[in-house]
C-alpha positions as CSV (number, residue, x, y, z in Angstrom):
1,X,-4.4,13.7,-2.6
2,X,-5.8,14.6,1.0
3,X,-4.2,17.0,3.4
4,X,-4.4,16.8,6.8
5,X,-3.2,19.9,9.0
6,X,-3.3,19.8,13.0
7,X,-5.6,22.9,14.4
8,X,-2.6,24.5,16.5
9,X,0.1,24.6,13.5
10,X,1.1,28.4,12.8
11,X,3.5,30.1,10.3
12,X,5.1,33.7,10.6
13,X,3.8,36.3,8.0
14,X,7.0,37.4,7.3
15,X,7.7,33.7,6.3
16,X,5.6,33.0,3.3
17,X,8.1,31.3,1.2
18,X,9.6,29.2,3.6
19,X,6.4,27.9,5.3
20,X,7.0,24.4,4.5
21,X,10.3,24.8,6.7
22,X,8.0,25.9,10.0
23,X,6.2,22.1,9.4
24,X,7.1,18.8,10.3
25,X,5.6,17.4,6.9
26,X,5.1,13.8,6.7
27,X,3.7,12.0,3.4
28,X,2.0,8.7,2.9
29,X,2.4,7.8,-0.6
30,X,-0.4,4.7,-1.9
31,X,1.3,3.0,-4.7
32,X,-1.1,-0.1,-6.7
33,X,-0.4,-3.3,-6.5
34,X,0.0,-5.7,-8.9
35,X,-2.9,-7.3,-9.4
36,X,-1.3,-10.8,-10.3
37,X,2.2,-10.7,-8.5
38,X,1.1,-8.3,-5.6
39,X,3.7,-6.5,-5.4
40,X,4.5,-2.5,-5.7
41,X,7.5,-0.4,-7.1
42,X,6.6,2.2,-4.1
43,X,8.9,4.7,-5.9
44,X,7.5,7.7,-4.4
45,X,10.6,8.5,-2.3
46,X,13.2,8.1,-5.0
47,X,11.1,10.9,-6.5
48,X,11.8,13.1,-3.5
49,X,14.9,13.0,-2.9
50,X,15.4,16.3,-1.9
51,X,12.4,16.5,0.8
52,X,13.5,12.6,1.8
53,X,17.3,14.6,3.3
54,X,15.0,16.9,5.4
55,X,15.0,16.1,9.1
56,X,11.4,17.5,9.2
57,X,9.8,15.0,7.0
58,X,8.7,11.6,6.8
59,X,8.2,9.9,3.4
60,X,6.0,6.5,4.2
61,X,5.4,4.6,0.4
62,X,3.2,1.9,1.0
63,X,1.0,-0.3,-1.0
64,X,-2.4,-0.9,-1.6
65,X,-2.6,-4.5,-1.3
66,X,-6.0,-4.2,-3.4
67,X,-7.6,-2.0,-0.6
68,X,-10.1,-0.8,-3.0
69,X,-10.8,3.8,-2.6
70,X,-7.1,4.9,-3.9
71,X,-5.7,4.1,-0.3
72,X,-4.0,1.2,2.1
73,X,-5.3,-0.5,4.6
74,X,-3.8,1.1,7.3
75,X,-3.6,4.8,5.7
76,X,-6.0,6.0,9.0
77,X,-3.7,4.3,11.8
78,X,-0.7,6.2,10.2
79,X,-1.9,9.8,9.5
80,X,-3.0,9.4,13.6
81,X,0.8,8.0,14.1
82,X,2.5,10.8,12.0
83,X,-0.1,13.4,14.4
84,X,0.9,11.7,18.0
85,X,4.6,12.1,16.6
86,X,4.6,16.0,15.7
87,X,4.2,15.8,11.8
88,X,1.4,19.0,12.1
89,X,1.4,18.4,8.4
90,X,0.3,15.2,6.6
91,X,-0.1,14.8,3.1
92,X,-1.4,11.5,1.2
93,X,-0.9,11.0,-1.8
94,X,-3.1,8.3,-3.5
95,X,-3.4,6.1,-6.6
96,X,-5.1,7.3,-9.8
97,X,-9.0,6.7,-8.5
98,X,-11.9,7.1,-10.6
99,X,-15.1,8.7,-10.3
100,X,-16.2,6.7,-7.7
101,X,-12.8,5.6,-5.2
102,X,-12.2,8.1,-3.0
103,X,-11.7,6.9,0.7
104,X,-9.3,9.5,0.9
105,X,-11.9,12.4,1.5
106,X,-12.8,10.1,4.9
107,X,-9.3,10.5,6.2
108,X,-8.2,13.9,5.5
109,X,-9.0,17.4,6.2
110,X,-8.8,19.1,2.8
111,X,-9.1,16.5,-0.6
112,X,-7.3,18.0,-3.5
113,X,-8.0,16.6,-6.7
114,X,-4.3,16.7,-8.7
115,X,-5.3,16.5,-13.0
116,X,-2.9,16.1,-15.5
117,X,-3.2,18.4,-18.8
118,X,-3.9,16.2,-21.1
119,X,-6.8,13.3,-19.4
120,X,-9.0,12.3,-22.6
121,X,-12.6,13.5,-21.9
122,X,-11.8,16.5,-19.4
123,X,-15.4,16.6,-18.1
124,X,-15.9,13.3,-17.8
125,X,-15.7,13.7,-13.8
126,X,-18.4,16.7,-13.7
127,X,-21.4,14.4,-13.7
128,X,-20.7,12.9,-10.7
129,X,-18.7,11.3,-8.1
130,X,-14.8,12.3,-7.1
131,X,-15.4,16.3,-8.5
132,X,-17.9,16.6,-6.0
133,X,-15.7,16.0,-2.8
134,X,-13.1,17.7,-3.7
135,X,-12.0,21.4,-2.5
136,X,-9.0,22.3,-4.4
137,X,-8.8,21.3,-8.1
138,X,-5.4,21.3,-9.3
139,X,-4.0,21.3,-13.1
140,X,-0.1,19.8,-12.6
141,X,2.3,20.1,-14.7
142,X,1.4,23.8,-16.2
143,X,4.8,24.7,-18.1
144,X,5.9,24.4,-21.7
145,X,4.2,22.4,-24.0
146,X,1.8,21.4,-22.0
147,X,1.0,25.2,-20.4
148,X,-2.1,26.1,-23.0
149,X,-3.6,22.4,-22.0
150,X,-3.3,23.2,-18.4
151,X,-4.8,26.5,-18.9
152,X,-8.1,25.1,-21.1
153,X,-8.6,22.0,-18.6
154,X,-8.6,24.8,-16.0
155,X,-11.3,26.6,-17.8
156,X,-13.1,24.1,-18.5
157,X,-13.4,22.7,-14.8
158,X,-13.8,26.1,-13.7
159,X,-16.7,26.3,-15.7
160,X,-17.8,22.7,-14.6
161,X,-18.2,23.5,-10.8
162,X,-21.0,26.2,-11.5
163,X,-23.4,23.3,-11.9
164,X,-21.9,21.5,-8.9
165,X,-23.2,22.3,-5.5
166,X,-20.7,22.7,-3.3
167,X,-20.5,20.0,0.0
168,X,-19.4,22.8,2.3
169,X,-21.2,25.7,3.3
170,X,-18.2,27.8,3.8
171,X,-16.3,26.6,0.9
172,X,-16.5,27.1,-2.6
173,X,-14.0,25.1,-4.5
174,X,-11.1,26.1,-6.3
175,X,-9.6,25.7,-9.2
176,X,-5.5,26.0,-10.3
177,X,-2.7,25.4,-12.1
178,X,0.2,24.5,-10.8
179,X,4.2,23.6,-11.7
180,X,7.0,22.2,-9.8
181,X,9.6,22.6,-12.2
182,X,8.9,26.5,-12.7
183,X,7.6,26.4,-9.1
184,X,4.4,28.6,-10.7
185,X,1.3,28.3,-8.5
186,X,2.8,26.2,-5.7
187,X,3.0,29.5,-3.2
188,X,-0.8,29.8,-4.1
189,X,-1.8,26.2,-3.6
190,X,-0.3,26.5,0.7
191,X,-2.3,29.7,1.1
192,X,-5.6,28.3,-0.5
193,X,-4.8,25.5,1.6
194,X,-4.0,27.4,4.5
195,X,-7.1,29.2,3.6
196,X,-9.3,26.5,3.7
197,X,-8.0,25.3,7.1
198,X,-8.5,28.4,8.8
199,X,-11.9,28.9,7.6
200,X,-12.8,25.3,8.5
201,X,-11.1,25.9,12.0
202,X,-13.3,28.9,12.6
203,X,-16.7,27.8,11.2
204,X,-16.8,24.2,13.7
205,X,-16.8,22.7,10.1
206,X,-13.2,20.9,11.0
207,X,-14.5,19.5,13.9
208,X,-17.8,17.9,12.7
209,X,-15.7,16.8,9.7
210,X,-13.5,14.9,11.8
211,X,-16.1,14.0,14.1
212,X,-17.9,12.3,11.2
213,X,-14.6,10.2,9.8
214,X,-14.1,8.4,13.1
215,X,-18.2,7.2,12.5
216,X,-17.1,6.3,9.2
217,X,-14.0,4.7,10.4
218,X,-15.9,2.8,13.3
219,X,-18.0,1.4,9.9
220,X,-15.1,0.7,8.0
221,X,-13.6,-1.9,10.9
222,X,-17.2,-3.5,11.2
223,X,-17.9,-4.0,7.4
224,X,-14.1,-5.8,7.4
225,X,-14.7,-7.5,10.6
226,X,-18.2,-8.7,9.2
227,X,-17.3,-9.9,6.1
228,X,-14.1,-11.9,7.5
229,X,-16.4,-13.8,9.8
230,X,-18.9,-14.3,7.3
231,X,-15.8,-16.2,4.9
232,X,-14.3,-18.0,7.8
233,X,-18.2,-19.4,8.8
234,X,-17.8,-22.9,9.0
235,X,-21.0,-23.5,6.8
236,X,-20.2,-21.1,4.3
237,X,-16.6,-22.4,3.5
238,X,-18.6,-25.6,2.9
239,X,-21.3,-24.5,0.7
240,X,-19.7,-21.5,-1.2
241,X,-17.2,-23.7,-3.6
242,X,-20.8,-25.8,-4.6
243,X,-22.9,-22.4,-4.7
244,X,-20.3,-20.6,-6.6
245,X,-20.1,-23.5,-9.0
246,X,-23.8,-23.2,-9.5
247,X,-23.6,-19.2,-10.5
248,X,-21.2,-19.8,-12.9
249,X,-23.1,-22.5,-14.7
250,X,-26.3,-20.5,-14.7
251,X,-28.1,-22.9,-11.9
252,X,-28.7,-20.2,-9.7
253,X,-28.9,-16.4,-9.9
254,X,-25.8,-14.6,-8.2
255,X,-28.8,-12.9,-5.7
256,X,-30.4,-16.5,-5.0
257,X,-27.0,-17.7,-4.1
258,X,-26.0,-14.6,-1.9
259,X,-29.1,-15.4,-0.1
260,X,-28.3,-19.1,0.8
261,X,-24.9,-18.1,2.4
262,X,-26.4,-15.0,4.8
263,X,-29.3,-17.3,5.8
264,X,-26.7,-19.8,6.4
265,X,-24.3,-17.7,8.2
266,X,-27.6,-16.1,10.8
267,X,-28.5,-19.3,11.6
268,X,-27.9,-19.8,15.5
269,X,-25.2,-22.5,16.0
């Protein structure tokens, strides 16, 4: 889940629990598509029903058509939509990613990584990959049963970051549990949040962040617009049904065939 928060917003201090009322909140919910009907259940806003009635949010479930990263297509277009329309507060939610999808930290200002309490081989994501980006870890679903679960997967990622350098200079990530049925830890997770944003705000590191996910998004539009051209070449529709045949039969390596095509598609017309 990323979180993006516009530099102006403010909130009273005599306000703390009803902060989320001084936002316009808007969230952009990435449900997975199926991967052999294509379609989504994008069921996010029947689960909110309650924040779907306020008149200062915006609940936007979309699907991610296969978009590869835990996000859709057009997630960066709408978080800059929700901004030019006054949402000061946007929140994306994405699909379960692994170690190694995570778009998300591209788009957003603070990346929170949500973990159930019971995920199989907790440390599994230490070694490498989606821990690394993150800057708030949070344990869900902390109550009942499940409440001694949270609280070891929380000790045991806590212990986990020590041999994780930390991507921000001004930041050292945190770890924390967190319920929304008991409503434990959810007051905490806005003012680390808050936190964060104010100490990115004041240390330039917001702005070079940002700065650096417009180069990545520049990037993004020229590796889709490459790669579209590349399919649509004349003489690679041709030749890639007869080159693709050959791979599969073993007649050519997958490298030697690659190859053929890009020479093919830089040759000068």
């Amino acid at each position: 889940m990323g979180l993006k928060q516009m530099s102006n917003s403010s909130e009273p201090k005599d306000a703390p629990k009803q902060a989320h009322r001084k936002h316009k909140v808007a969230v952009l919910a990435v449900d997975p598509s199926s991967s052999t009907s294509g379609g989504s259940l994008l069921a996010d806003k029947t689960r909110m029903q309650y924040l779907a009635q306020d008149l200062n949010a915006f609940i936007r479930p979309s699907p991610n058509s296969g978009y590869l990263g835990g996000v859709a297509r057009a997630t960066n277009e709408t978080v800059v939509l929700c901004e030019g329309c006054g949402y000061d507060t946007v929140l994306v939610e994405t699909v379960g990613v692994g170690q190694a999808e995570f778009k998300v930290a591209d788009m957003v200002d603070i990346f929170v990584l949500v973990i159930p309490p019971a995920g199989g081989d907790e440390l599994q994501g230490m070694k490498r990959g989606i821990v690394e980006v993150a800057d708030l870890i949070v344990i869900n679903k902390a109550d009942g049963d499940l409440l001694p679960a949270a609280r070891r997967i929380a000790m045991e990622y806590s212990n986990g970051l020590h041999y994780i350098t930390p991507r921000r200079k001004n930041w050292i990530p945190k770890v924390m549990m967190l319920s929304s049925r008991t409503g434990m830890g959810i007051e905490d997770f806005w003012n680390k949040a808050k936190e964060f944003h104010k100490i990115a705000v004041e240390s330039g590191d917001l702005q070079l962040a940002r700065r650096r996910q417009l180069k990545t998004w520049m990037w993004g539009y020229l590796n889709e617009g490459v790669m579209e051209s590349f399919k649509n070449h004349p003489v690679v529709r041709n030749d890639l049904p007869r080159l693709e045949n050959m791979v599969i039969n073993c007649e050519i390596s997958p490298g030697e065939a690659a190859e053929v095509l890009m020479s093919k598609f830089l040759e000068r017309k």
